[in-house]
Each structure stands twice: as C-alpha cells, then as structure tokens.
FIPA-282628 format. One line per 4 residues: number of its first residue (from 0); their letters; for each residue x, y, z of N, C-alpha, C, O, CB. Coordinates in pm, whole numbers, plus 50000, padded with zeros to 5 digits. Each point is the difference from the previous one (the first is absolute). Glycine has a CB too. Layout:
BEGIN
NUM> a> X/Y/Z/X/Y/Z/X/Y/Z/X/Y/Z/X/Y/Z; ...
END
This chain:
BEGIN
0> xxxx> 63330/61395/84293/49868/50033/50054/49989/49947/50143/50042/49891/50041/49856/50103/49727; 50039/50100/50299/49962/49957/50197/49898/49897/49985/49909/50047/49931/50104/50209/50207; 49967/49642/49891/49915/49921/50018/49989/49987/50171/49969/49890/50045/50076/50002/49700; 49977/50199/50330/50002/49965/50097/50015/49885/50103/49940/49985/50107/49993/50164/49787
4> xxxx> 50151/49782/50055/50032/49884/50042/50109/49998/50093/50112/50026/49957/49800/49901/49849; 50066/50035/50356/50081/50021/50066/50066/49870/50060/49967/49883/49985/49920/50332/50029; 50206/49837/50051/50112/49899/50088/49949/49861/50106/49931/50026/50098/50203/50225/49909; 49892/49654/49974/49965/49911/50076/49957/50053/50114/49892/49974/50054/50237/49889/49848
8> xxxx> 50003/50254/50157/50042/50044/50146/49811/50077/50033/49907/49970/50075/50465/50106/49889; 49656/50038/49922/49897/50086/49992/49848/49937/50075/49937/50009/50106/50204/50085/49659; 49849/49828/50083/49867/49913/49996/49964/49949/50174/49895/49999/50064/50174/49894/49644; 50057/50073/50324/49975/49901/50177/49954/50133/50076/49892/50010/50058/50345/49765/49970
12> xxxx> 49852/50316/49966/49965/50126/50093/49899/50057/50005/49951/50060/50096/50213/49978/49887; 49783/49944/49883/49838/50075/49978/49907/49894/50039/49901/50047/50056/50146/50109/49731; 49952/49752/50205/49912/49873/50083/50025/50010/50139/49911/49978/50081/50107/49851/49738; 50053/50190/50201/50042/50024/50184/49899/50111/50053/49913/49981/50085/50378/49984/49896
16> xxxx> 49746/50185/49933/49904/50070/50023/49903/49944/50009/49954/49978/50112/50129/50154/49815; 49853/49828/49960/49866/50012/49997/49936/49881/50064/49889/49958/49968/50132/50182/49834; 50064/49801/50299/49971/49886/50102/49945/50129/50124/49884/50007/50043/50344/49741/49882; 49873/50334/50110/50016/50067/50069/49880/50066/50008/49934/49991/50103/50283/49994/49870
20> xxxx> 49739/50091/49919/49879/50074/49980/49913/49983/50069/49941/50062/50088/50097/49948/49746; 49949/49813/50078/49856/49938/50052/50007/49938/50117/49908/49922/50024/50023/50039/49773; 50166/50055/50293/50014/49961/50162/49954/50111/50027/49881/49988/50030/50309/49866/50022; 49862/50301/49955/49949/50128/50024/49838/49982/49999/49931/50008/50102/50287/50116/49789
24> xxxx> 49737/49852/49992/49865/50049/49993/49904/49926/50064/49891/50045/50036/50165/50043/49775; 49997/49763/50209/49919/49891/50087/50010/50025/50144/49893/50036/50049/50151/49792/49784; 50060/50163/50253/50034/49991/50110/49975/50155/50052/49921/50013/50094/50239/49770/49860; 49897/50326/49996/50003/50137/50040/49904/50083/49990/49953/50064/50094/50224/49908/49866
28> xxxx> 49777/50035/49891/49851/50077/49961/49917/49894/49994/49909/50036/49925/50160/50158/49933; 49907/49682/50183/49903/49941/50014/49886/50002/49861/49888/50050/49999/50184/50003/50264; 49999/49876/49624/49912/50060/49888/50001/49880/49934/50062/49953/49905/49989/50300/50073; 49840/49701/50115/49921/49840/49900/50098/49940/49815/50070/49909/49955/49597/50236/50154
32> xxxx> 50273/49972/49854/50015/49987/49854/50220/49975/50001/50052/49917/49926/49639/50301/49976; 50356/49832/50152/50161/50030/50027/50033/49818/50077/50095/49927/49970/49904/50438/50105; 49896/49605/50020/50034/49881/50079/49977/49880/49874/50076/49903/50001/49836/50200/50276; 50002/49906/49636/49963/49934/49906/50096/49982/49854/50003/49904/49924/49782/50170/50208
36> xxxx> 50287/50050/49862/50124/49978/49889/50090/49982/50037/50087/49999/49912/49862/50102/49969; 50118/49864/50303/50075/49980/50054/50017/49866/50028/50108/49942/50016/49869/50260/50028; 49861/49733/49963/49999/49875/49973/50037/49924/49842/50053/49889/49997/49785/50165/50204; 50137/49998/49709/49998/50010/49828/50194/50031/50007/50042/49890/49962/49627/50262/49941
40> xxxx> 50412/49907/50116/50066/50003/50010/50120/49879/50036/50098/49960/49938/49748/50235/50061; 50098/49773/50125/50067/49867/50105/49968/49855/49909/50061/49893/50009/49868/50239/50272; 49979/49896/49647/49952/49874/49886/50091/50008/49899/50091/49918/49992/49662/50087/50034; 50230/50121/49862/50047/50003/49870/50161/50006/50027/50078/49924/49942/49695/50198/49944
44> xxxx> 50271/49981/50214/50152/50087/49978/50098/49890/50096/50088/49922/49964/49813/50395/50024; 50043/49714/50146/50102/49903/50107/49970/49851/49985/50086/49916/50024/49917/50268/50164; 49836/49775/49761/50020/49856/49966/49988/49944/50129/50009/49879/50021/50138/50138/49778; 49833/50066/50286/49988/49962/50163/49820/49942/50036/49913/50063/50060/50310/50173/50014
48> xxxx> 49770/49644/49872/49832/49961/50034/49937/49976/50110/49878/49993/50017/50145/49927/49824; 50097/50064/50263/49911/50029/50159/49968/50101/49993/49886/50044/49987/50208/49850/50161; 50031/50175/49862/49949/50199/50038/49902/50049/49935/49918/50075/50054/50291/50003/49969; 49784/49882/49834/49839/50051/49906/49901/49951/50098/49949/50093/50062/50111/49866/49658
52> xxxx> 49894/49918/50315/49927/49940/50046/49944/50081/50092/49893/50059/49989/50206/49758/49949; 50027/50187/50220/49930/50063/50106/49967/50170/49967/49907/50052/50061/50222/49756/50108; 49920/50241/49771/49977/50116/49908/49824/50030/49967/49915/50064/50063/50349/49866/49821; 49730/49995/49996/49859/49961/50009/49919/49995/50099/49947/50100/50047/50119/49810/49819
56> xxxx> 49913/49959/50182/49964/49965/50128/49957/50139/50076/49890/50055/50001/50274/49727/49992; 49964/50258/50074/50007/50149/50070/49909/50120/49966/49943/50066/50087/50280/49868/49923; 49765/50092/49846/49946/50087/49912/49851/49971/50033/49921/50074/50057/50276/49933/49758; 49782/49870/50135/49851/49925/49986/49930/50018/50175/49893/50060/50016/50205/49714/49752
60> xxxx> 49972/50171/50339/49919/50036/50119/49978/50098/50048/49898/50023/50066/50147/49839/49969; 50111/50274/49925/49974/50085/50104/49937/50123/49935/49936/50086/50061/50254/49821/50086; 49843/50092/49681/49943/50134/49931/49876/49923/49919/49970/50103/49940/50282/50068/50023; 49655/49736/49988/49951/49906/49951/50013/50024/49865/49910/50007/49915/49960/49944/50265
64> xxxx> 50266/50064/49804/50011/50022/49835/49980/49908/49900/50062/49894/50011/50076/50234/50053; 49774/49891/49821/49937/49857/49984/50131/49949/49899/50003/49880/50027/49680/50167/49990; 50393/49971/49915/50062/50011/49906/50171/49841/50064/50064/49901/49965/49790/50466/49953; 50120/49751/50206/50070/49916/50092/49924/49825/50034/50069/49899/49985/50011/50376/50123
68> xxxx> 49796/49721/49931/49946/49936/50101/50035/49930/49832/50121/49989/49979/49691/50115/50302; 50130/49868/49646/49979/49927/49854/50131/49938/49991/49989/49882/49966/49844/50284/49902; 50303/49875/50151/50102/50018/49947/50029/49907/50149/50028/49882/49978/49999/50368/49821; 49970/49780/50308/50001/49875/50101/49943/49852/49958/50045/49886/49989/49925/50305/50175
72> xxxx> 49908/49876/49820/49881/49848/49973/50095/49887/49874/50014/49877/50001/49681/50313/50015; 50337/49878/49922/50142/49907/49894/50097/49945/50055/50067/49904/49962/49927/50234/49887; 50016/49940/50264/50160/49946/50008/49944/49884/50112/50077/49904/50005/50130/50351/49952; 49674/49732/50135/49974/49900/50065/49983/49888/49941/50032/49889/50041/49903/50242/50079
76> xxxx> 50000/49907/49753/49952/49896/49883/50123/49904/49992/50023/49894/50058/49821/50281/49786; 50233/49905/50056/50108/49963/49980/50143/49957/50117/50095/49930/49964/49775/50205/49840; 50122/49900/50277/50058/49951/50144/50157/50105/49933/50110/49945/49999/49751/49710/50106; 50130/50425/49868/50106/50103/49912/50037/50091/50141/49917/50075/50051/49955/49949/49648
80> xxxx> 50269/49958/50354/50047/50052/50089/49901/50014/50131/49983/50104/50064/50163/49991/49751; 49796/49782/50210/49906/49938/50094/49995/49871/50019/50068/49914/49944/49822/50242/50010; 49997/49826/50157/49927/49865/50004/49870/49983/49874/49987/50113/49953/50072/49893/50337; 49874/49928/49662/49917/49972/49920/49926/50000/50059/50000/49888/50051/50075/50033/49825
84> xxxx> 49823/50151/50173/49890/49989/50036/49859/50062/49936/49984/50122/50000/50179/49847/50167; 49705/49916/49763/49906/50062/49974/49887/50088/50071/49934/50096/49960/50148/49748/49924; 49922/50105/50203/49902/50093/50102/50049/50190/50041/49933/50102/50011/50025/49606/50118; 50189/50265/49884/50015/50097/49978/50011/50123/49893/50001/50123/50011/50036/49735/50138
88> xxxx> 49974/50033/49722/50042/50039/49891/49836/50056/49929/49993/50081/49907/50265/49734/50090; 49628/50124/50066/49881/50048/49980/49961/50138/50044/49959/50091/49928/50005/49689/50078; 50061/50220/50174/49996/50105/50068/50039/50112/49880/49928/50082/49944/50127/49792/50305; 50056/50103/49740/50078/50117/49958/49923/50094/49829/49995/50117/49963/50261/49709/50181
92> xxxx> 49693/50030/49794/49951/50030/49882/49875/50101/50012/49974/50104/49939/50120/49669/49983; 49818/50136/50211/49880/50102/49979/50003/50117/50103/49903/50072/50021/49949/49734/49893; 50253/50204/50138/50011/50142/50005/50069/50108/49882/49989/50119/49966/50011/49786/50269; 50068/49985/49730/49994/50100/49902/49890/50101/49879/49998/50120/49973/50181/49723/50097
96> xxxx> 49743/50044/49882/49812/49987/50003/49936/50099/50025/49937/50072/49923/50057/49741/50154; 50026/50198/50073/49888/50073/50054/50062/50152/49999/49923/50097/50001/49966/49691/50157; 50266/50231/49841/50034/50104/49974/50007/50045/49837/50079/50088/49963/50021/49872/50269; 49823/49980/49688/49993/50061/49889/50110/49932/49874/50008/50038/49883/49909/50178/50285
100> xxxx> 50148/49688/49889/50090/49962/49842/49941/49870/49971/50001/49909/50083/50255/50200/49953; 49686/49879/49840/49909/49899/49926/50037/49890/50023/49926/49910/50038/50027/50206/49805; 50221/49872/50127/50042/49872/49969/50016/49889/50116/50019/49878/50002/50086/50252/49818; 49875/49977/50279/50036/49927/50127/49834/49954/50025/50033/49891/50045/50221/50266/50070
104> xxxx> 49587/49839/49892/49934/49985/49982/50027/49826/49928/50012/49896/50065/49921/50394/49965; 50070/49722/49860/50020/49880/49868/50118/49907/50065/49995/49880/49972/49952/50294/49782; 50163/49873/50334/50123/49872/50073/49884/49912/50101/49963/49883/50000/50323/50301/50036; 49679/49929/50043/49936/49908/50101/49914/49961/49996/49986/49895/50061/50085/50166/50035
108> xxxx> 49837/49984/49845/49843/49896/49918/50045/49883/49902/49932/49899/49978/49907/50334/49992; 50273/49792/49981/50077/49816/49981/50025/49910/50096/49975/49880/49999/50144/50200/49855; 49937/49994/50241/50057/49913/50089/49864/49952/50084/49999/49878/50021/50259/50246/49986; 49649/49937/50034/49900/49953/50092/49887/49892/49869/49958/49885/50008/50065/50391/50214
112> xxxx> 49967/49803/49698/49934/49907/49894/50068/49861/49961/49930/49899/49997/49994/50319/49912; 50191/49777/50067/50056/49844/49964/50084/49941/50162/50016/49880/50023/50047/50191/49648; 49969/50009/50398/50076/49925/50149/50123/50001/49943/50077/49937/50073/49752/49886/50046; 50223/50216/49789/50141/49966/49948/50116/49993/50128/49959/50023/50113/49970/50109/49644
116> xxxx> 50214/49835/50222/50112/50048/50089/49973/49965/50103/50098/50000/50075/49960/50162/49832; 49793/49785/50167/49993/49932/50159/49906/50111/50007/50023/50035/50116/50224/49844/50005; 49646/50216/49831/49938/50126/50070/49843/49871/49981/49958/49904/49936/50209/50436/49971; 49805/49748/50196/49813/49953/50025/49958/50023/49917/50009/50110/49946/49929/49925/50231
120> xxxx> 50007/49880/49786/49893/50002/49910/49848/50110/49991/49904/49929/50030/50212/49830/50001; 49853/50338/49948/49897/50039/50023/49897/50069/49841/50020/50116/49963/50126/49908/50313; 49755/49887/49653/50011/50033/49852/49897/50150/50060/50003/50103/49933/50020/49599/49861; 49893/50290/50336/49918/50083/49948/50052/50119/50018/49963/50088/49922/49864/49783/50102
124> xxxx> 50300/50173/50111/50092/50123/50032/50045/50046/49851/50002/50121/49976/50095/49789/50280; 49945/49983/49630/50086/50017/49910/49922/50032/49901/50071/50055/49916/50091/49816/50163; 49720/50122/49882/49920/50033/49915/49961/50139/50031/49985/50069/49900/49955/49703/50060; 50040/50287/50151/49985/50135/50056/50117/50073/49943/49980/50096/49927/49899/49835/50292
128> xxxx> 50307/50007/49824/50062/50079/49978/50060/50005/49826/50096/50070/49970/49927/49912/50311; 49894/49922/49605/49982/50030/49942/49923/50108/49900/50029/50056/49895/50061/49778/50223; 49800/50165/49968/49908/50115/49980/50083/50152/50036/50043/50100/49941/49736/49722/50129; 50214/50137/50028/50121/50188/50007/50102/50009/49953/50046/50114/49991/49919/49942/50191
132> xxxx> 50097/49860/49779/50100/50054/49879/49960/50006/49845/50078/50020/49907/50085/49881/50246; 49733/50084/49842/49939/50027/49843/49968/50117/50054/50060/50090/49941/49840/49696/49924; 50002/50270/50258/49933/50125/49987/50119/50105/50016/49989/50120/49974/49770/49792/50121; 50373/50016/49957/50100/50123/49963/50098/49963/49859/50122/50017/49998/49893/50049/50289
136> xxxx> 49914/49888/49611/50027/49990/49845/50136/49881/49986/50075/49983/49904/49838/50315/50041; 50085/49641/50170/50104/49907/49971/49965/49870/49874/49953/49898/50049/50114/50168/50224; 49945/49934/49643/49960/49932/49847/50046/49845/50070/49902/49927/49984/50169/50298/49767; 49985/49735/50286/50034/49826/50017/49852/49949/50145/49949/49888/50007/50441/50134/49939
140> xxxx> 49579/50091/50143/49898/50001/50080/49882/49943/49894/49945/49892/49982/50153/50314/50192; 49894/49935/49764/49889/49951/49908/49972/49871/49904/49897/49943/49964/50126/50274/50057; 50087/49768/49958/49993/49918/49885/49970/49840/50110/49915/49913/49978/50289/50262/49795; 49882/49828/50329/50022/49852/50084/49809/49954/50053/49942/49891/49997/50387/50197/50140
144> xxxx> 49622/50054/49908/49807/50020/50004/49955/49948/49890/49932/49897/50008/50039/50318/50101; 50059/49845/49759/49917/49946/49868/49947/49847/49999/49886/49954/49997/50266/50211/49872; 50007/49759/50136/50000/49877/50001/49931/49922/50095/49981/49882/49973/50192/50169/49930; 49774/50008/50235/49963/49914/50090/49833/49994/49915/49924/49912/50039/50267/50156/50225
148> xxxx> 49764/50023/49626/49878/49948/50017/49969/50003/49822/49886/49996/49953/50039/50099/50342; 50219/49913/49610/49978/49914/49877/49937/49895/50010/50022/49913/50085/50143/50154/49848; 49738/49929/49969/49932/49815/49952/50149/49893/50015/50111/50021/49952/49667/50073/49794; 50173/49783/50345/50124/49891/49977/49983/49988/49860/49928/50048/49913/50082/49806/50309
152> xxxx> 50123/50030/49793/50001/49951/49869/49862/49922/49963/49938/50031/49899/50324/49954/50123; 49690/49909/50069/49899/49902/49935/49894/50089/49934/49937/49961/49901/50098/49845/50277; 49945/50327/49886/49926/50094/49939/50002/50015/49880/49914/49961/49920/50102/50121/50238; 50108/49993/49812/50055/50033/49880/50001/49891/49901/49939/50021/49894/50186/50134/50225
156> xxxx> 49939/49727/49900/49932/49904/49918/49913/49979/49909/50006/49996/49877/50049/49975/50257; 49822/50010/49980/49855/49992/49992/49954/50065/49895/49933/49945/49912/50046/50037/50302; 50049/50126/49786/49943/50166/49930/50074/50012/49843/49943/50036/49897/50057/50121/50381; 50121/49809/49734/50102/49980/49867/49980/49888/49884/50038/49996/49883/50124/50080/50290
160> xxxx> 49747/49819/49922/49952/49886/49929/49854/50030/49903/49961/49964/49889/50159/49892/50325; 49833/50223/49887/49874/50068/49895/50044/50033/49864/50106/50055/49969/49789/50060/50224; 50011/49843/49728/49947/50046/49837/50010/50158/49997/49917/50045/50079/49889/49749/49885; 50235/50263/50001/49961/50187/49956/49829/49979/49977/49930/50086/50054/50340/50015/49765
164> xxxx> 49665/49796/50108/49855/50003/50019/49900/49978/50102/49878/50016/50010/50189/49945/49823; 50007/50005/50223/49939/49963/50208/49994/50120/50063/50100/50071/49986/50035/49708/50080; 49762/50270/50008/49978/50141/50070/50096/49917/50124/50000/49880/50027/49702/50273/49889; 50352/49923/50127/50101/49989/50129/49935/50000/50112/49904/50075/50017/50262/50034/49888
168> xxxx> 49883/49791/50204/49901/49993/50127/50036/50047/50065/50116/50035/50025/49809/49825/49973; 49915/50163/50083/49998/50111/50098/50052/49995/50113/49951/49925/50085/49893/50115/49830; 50257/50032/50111/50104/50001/50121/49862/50031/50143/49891/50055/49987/50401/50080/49843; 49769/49809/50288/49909/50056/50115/50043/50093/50009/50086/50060/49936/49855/49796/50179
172> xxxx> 49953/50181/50040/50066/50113/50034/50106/50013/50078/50035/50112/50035/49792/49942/49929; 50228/49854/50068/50135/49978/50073/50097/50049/49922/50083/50088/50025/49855/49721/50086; 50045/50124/49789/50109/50015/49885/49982/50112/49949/50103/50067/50003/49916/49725/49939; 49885/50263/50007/49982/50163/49975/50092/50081/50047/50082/50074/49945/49711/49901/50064
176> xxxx> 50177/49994/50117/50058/50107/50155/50148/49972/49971/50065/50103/49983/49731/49857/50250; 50295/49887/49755/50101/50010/49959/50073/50025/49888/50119/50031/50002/49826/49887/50137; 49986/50070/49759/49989/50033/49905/50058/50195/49965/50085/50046/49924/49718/49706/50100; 50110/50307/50065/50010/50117/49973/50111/50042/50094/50069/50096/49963/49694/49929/49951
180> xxxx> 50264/49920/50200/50105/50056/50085/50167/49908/49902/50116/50038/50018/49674/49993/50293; 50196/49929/49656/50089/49941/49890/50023/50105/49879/50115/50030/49967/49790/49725/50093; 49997/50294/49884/50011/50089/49923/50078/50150/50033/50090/50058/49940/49712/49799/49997; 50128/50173/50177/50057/50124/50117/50098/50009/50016/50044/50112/49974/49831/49882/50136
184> xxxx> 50233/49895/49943/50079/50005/50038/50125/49955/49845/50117/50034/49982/49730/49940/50304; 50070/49947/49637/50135/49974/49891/50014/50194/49937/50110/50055/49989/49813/49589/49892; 49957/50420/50089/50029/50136/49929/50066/50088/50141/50093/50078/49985/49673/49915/49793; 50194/49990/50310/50116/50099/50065/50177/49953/50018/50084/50089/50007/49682/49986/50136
188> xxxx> 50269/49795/49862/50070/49941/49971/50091/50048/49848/50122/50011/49985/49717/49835/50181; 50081/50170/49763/50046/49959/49854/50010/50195/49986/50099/50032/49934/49742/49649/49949; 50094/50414/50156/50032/50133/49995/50093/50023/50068/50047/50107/49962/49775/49948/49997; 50246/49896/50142/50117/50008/50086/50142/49886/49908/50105/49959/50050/49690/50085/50225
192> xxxx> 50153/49935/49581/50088/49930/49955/50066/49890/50027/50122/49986/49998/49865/50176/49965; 49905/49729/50072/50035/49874/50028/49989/49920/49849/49924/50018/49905/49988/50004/50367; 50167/49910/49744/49961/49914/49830/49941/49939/50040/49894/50063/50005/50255/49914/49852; 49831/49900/50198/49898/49869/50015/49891/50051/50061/49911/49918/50020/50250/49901/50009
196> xxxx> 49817/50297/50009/49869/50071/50054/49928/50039/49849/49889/49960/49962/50222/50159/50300; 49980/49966/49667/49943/50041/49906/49977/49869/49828/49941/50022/49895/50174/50248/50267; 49966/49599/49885/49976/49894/49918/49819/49929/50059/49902/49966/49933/50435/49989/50032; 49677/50046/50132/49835/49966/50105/49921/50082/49940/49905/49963/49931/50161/49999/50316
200> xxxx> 49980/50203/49782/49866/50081/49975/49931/49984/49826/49886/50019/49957/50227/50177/50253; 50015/49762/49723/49928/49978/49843/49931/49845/49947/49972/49967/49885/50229/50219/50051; 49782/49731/50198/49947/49875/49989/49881/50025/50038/49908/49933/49951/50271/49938/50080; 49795/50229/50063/49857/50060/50085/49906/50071/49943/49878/50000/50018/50240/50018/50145
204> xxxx> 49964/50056/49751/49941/50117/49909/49945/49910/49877/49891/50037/49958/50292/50180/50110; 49884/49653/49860/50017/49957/49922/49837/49872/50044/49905/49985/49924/50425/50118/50018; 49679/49853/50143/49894/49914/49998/49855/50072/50124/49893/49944/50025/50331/49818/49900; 49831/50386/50137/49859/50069/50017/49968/49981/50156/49887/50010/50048/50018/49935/49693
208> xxxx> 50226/50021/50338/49962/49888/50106/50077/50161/50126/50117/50038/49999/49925/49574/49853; 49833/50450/50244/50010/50098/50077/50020/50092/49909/50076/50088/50041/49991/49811/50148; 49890/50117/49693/49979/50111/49955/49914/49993/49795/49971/49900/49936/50283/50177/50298; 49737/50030/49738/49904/49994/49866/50100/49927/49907/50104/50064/50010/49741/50173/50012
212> xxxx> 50170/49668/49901/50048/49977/49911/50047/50095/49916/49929/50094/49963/49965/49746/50082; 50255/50141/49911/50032/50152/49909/50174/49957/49993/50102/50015/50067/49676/50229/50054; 50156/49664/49689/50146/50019/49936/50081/50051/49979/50117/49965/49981/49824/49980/49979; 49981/50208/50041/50125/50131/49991/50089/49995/50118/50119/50029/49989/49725/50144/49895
216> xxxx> 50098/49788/50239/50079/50066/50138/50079/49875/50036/50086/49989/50088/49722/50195/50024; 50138/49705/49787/50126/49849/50034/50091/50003/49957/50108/49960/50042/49786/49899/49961; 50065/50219/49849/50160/49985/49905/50062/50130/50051/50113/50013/49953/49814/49859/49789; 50033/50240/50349/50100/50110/50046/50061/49935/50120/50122/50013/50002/49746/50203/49918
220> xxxx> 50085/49722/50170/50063/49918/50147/50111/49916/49897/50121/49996/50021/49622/49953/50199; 50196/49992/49678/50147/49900/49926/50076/50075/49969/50115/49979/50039/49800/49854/49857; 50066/50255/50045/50141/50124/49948/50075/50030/50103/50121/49981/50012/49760/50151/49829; 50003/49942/50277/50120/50008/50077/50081/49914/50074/50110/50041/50037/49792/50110/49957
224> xxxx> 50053/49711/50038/50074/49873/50026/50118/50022/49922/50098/50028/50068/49708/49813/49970; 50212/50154/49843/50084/49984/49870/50114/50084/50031/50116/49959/50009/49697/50004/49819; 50140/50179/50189/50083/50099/50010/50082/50047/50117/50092/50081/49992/49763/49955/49859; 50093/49891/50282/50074/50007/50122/50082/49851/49975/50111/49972/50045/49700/50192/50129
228> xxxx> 50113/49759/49752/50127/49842/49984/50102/50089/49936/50082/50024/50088/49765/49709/49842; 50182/50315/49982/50076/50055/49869/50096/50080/50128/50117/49970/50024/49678/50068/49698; 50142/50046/50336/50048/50131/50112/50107/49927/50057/50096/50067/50040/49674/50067/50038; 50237/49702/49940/50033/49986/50126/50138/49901/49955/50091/49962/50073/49638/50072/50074
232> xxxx> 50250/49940/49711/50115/49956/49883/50110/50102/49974/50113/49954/49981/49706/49922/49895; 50166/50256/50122/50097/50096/49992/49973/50112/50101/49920/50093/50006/50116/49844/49756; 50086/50003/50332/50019/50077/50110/50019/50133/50000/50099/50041/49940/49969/49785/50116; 49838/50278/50014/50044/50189/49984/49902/50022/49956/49964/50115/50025/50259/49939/49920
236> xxxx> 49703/49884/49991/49905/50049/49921/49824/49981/50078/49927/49907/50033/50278/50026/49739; 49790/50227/50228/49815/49933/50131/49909/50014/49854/50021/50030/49882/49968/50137/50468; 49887/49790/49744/49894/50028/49856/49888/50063/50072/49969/49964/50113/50080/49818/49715; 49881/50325/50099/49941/50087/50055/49858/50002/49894/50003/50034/49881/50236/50093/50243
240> xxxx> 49648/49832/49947/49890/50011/49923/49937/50135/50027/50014/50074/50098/49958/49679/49899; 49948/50263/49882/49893/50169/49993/50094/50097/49939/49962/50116/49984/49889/49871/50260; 50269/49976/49721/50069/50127/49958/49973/50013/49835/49965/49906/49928/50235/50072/50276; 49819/50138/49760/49987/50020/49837/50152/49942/49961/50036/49996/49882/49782/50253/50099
END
C-alpha cells in the first residue's frame, strides 16, 4: 500500500519549494498573508529565529498584519531571535489589537497592567486594553475584567459566615455596580468557554450577587465548568453546548 511516504531527498526539496513560494509571494506579489507564512516557515521549517523575527517585524510595520505584529510582540517578549524588549514587545501587541486580533489586545493589557519584563506600568491603559479584547470576544480579556471587581476575599468570608437564617447584607451601591460588572463579564467569559469564568459565574448566580438569584443557572455554569475541565483531560475532543 502507497502511504505516500517520501524520500528524505524528496521531503528537503519540497520544503525548499515551499520556502521558495513563500519568498515569491512576500517579496514579489507583495501578499501580507504570503510575508506572514514566510515568517511561520523561517520559525517551524528553517528553525531560523532571527529571520522569523525580522520577517514579522517587516510584515507588522509595512503591511500592519496583525497576525504578524502579535507574533513579533512574542518574540520581543521572549527575546526569541532578538533583543528582549518590553516596550517594544507592547507596541507590537496593541497593534495588533487595534487591527482586530483579540489576543494581542489581552498580551498587552498584561503587560501595561502588571509592568512585567521591565514595561511601564500603566493599570488604567491596561484595563482599557482589556476591555477591547473582551468586546472582540477574547474570553481570558473577559474573564482577567471579571476579577478586577469580584467581592475580595474578606467579603466572601463575611457573607459565608452568615446563618442561611440571617437575611444577607445589603451590598452598596458601589458594590452593586461591581457586583454586576463582575457578573457581565464572568458570563461573557464563561460563554466564550472559560472554566474559572464559568466556576465564578455559578458562585454569582448561586448567592444572587449582579444578578437574580437562580439555582438553575448556577448548577448549569457548574456543568459547564465540569465539562470543559473533562474537555481539557482528553485531548481532540471539543465540547459544544445547545446541541441535541
């Protein structure tokens, strides 16, 4: 039987090509998307991590391919066929951001939110570029928002120590307000299939806090906690809610 399995020789020649290709399509037809697997290429095939780098780089300033700029912003991070640099490694993220890829949004609203790697510190830039990467469905955006305005712990405490016969006290309105943007953000979080978004949203649902109390909708946020933990135990396997 052909299993198509070819020659060392073969295998090299067809990688050569398809080095070749993606030089053609970057340099000649000028085709962002071609400069970008040419970079993907110089990473995975030649193993060449400068050349990916300025690749990137190249891609990211002159076509603003975000895919690229994201894929830079790492390798500054990581000082990966570079210098290490965060400032740049930010730059790079939120352009990527603003051109539309989520994840790059969620790199650099870390980095300005905690200062990590030597980057400036900035929580309130980073709380913004958290916000736009939830509104473009990035689930770790959302979920990283939830938490800024969960009840602390001493809260939680407090409230856990109560009798089931004690009417529960009345949150302000501060807490309301966080309260409910806590809620907001753990269910969009937790519909984008976050587990610890959707372990939050059945503590929220469960004690009534930014939204109506409703056992039914705590113990469904726990299921699906359960079932993306389970998802994530046997690899290949996605899990897909609403289906018959």
């Amino acid at each position: 039987m052909d299993l198509g399995v070819k020659s060392k020789e073969e295998v090299e020649d067809y990688l050569q090509n398809i080095g070749i290709e993606y030089r053609f399509q970057c340099y000649s037809e000028k085709r962002p998307d071609g400069c970008h697997r040419l970079g993907d290429f110089m990473e995975s095939v030649a193993r060449d991590f400068e050349k990916a780098s300025i690749v990137y780089q190249q891609n990211c300033d002159t076509n603003n391919y975000a895919h690229s700029c994201f894929k830079f912003g790492n390798y500054k991070m990581l000082g990966r066929g570079c210098e290490p640099n965060a400032e740049v490694a930010f730059a790079a993220h939120q352009k990527a951001c603003y051109n539309k890829y989520p994840v790059g949004c969620y790199q650099a609203a870390l980095l300005r939110w905690t200062g990590q790697l030597g980057a400036k510190q900035d929580k309130e830039l980073g709380k913004k570029l958290f916000e736009e990467g939830c509104s473009q469905n990035d689930a770790e955006s959302c979920y990283y928002l939830s938490t800024m305005y969960l009840p602390d712990v001493k809260s939680r405490k407090k409230q856990q120590a109560q009798s089931s016969s004690e009417p529960p006290e009345e949150r302000s309105p501060a807490e309301k307000e966080n309260d409910r943007k806590a809620f907001e953000y753990s269910q969009k979080a937790c519909n984008l299939n976050h587990i610890y978004a959707c372990a939050n949203l059945h503590q929220l649902f469960k004690r009534g806090l930014g939204c109506e109390k409703n056992d039914e909708l705590a113990d469904q946020a726990k299921r699906k906690a359960i079932a993306l933990r389970d998802s994530y135990q046997r690899p290949g396997e996605g899990v897909v809610f609403g289906q018959a």
